[in-house]
N, C-alpha and C positions, 0 to 999 in steps of 0.2 A: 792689495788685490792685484793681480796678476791682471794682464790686457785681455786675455783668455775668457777671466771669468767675468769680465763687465760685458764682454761679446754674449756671452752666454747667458749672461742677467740681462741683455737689451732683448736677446731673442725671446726669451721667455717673458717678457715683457710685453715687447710687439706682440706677440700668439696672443696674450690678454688679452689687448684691447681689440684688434682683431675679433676675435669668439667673443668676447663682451660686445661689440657692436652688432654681431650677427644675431647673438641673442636677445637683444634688446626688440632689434626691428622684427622678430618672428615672422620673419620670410619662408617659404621654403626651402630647404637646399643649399642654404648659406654658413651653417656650422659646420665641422670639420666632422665631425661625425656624419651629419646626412648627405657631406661631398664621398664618404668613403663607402657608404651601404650605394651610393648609385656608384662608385667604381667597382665593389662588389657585385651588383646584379640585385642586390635587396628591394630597390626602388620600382623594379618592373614588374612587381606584385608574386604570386608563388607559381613556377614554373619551374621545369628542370634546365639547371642548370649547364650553360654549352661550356666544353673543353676549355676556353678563355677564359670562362667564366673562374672554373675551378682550380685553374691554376692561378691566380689572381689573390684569389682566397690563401690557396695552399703560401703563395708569397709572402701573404703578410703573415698567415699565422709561423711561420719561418724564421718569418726577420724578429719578431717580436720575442717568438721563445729564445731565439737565441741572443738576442740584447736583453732580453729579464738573466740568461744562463750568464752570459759576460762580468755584466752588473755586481752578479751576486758573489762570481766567484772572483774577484778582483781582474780583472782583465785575462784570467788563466787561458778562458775559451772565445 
């Protein structure tokens, strides 16, 4: 195995334990998920949405489809 893919095996390693200890202690706020719905605006209860807001959103659903489109098409896009 390449040096690459142990970097890659420690990161997703570390994110483990990480979200495994945040899940453990059931805190608010502390998994990676409920740090991204308050960087979303989700956590301020239901209101509309300001211009920051939505572009934040629009980001990530962006970045996302297009790393699922990269992914699948081998690196094409």
């Amino acid at each position: 195995m390449s040096l690459w893919t142990w970097a890659w095996l420690g990161w997703g390693l570390y994110f483990a334990v990480v979200e495994g200890m945040a899940l453990a202690n059931s805190r608010s706020g502390d998994t990676l998920s409920e740090h991204a719905w308050a960087w979303l605006g989700y956590s301020e209860g239901v209101r509309q949405p300001t211009g920051w807001t939505r572009l934040r959103r629009f980001g990530l659903l962006a970045g996302l489809a297009w790393l699922v489109v990269h992914l699948l098409t081998g690196g094409i896009f």
